[in-house]
PLY file of the C-alpha trace (Angstrom):
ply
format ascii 1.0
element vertex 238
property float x
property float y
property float z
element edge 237
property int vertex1
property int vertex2
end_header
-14.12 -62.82 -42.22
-10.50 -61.77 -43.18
-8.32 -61.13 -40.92
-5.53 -57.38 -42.05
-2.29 -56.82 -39.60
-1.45 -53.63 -40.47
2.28 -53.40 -40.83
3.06 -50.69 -43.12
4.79 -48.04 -41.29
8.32 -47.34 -40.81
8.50 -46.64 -37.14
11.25 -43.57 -36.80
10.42 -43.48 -33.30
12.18 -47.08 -33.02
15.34 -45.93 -34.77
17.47 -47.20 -34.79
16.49 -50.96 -34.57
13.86 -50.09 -37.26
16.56 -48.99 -39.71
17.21 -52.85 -40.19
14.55 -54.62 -39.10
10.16 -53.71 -39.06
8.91 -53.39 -35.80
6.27 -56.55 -35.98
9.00 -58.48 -36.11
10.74 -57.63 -33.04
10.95 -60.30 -30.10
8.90 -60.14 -27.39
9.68 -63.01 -25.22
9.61 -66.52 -26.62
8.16 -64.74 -30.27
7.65 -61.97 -32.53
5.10 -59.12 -31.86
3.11 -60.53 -34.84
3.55 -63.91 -34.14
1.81 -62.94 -30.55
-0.84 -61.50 -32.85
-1.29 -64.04 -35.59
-1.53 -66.82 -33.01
-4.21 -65.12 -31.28
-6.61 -64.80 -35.05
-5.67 -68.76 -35.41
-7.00 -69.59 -31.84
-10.17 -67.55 -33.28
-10.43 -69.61 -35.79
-9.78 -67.10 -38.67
-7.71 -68.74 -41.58
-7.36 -65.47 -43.92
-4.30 -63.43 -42.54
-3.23 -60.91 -44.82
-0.53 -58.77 -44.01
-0.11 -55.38 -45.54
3.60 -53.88 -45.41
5.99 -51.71 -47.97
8.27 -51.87 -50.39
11.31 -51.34 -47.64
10.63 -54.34 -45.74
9.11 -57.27 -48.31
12.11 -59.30 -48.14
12.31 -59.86 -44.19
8.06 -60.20 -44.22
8.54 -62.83 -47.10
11.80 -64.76 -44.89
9.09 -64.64 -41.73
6.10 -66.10 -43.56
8.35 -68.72 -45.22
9.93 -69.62 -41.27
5.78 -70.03 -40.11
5.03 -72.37 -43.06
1.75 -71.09 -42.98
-0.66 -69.38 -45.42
-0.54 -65.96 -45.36
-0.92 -63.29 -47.69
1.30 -60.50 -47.98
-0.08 -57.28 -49.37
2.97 -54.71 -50.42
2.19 -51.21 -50.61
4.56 -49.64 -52.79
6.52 -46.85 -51.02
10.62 -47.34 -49.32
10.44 -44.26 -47.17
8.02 -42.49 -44.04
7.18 -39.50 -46.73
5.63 -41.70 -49.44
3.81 -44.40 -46.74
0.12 -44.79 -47.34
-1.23 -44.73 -43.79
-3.32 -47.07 -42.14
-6.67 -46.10 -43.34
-5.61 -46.07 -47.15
-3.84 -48.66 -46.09
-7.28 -50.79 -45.02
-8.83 -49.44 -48.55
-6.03 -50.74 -50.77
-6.29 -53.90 -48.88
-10.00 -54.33 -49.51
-8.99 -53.00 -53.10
-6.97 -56.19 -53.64
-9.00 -58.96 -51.42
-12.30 -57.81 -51.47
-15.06 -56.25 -49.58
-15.59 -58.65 -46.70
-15.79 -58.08 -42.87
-12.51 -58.11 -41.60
-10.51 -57.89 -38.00
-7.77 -55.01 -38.53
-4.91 -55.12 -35.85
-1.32 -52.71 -35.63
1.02 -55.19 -36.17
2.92 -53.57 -33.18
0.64 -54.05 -30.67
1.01 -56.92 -27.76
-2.29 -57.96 -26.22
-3.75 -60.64 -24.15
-7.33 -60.19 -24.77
-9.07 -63.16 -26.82
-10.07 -62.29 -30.64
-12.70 -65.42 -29.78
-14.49 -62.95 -27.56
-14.05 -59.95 -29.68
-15.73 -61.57 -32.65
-18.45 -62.87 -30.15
-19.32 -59.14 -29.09
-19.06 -58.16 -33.06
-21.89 -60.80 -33.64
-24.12 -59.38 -30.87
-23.76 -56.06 -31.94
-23.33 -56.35 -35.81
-21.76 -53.21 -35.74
-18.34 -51.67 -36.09
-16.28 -52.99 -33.10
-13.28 -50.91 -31.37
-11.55 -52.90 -28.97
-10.80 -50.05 -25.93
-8.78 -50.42 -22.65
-8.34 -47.70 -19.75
-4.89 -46.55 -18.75
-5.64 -45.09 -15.82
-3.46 -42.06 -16.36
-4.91 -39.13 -17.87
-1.27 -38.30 -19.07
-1.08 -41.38 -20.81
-4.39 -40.65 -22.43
-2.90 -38.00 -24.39
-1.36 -40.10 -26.52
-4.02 -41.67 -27.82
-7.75 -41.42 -29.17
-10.17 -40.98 -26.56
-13.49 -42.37 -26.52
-17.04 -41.72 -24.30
-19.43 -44.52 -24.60
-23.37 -44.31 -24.11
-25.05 -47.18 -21.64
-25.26 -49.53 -24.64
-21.56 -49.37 -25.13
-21.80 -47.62 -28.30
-18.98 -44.46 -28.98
-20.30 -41.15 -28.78
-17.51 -39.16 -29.10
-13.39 -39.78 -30.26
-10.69 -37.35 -29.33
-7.70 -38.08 -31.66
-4.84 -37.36 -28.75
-6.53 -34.49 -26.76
-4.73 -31.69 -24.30
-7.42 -32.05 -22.06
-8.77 -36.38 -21.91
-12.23 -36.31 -20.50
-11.54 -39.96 -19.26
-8.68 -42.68 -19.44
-10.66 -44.95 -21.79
-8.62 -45.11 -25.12
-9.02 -47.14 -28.23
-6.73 -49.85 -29.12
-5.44 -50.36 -32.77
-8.04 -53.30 -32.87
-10.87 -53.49 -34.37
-13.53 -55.21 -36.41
-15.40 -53.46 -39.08
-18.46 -55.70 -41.59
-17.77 -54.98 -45.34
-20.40 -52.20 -45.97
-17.57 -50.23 -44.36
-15.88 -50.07 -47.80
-18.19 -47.28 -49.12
-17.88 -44.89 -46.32
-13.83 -45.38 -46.33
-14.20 -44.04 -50.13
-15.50 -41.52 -48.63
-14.12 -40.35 -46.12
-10.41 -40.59 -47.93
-12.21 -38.48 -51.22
-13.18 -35.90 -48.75
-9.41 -35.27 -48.15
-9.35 -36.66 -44.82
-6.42 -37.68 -42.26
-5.54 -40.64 -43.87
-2.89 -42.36 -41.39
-4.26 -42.51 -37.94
-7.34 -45.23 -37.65
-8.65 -42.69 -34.65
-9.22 -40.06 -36.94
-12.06 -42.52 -39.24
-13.37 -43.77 -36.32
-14.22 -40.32 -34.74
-15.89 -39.50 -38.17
-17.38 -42.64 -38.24
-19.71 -42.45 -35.31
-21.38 -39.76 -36.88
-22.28 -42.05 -39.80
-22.97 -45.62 -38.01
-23.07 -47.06 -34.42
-19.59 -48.03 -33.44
-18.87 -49.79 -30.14
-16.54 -49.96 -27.72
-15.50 -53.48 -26.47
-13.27 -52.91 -22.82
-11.28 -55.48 -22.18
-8.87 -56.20 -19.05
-5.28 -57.52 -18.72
-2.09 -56.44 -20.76
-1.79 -54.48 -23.44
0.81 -52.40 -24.77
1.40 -50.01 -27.75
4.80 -50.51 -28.95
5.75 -47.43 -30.29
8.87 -46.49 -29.07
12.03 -47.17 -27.21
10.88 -47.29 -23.58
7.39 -49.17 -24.44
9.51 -51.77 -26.12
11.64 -52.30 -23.01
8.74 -52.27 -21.28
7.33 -55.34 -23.31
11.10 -56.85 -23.66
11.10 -56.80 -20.01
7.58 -58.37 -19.12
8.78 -61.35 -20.16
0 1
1 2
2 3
3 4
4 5
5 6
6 7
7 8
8 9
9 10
10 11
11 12
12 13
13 14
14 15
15 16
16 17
17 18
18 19
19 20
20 21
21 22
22 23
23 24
24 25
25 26
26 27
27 28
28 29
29 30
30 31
31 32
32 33
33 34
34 35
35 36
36 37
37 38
38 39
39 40
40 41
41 42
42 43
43 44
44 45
45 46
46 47
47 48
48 49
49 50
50 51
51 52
52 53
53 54
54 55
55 56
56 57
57 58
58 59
59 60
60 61
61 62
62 63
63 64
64 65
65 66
66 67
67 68
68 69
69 70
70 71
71 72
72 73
73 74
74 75
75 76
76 77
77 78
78 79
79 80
80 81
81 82
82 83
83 84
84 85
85 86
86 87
87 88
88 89
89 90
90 91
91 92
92 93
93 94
94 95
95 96
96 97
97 98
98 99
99 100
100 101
101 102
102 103
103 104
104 105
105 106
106 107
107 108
108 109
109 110
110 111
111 112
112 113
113 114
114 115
115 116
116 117
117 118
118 119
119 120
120 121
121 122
122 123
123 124
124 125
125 126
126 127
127 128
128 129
129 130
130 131
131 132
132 133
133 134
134 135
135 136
136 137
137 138
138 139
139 140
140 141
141 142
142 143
143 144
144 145
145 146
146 147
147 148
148 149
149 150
150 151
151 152
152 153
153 154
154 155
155 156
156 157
157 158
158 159
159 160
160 161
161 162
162 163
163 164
164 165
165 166
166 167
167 168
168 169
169 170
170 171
171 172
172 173
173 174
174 175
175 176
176 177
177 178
178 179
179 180
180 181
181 182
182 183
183 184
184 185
185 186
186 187
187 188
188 189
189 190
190 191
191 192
192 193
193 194
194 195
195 196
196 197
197 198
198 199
199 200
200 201
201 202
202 203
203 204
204 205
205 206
206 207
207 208
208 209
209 210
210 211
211 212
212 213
213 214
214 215
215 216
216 217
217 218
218 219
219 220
220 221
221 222
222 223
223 224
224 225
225 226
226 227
227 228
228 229
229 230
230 231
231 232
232 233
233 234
234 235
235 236
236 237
């Protein structure tokens, strides 16, 4: 299994900090928001990290993989600016483009959790299925910002709501998840039938109309770091 922290975007909403600097590598405490991450795959025991970013922030990726010492690949997609990024699902393709079709963790690289990967790859074996890690907010307000999800009494997703008016619940997916390398074919697909290609939420609610997808809940901390007050929220934690 390969492990792909998506860090491709240019995060306007975090202007402007993200003018000089890509949001993954932000402090959060004692370390980076990816470094959080990337020590969480190693504790799982995954040695392929590959980390996809652009054009407009190589250098400082390239200065933080040297600092770790560690092997990591870095993927650049080739765009400088928010109007030419790929998004993250043609951002997962041209990643399995260049390292091959394999089964492979995916995780925003501006996400915090505290969840273990150990048990997310545990529940990936028992189901041998695509995986979305979900977590409730408890705030139907909150919910709106997100992608939705009902789940069947197996677990498995019957039905995604990319950032509804109206949430049914507060159970939202997480930019986690673990998909097995037949996956490859239907994300051809989907992106040749001209769909939303930024948003992970939008493939996954077309997804579970093509294969069972389920939802691992897990409990504790987690934050999506996508603008100011979240990130003084996270700053602040600690």
């Amino acid at each position: 299994m390969k492990a792909l922290i998506l860090a491709g975007g240019f995060a306007r909403r975090l202007a402007p900090i993200t003018d000089f600097i890509a949001k993954p590598l932000l402090p959060v405490g004692d370390r980076l928001i990816i470094d959080w991450i990337v020590d969480n795959i190693r504790n799982a025991g995954i040695e392929d990290i590959i980390v996809s970013t652009n054009s407009y922030y190589e250098r400082q990726f390239r200065y933080w993989i040297k600092c770790r010492d560690e092997d990591i690949s870095l993927l650049i997609e080739p765009t400088t600016k928010e109007e030419e990024k790929f998004g993250s699902i043609k951002g997962i393709k041209y990643a399995m483009d260049n390292y091959g079709e394999d089964d492979y963790l995916i995780v925003a690289g501006d996400n915090y959790f505290n969840f273990s990967i150990s048990q997310f790859l545990k529940f990936y074996k028992e189901k041998n299925s695509s995986i979305v890690a979900v977590y409730d907010v408890e705030d139907r307000e909150k919910a709106k910002r997100y992608g939705v999800i009902s789940i069947n009494n197996e677990g498995r997703i019957i039905k995604f709501v990319e950032k509804p008016e109206n949430p049914e619940s507060t159970l939202i997916a997480t930019a986690c998840y673990i998909f097995p390398k037949e996956i490859y074919e239907l994300l051809k697909e989907y992106l040749e039938n001209k769909n939303n290609p930024d948003s992970p939420g939008y493939f996954v609610s077309w997804l579970i109309f093509k294969i069972p997808v389920y939802a691992f809940s897990f409990n504790g901390t987690w934050l999506d770091i996508g603008n100011l007050d979240e990130y003084r929220r996270a700053f602040n934690m600690f």
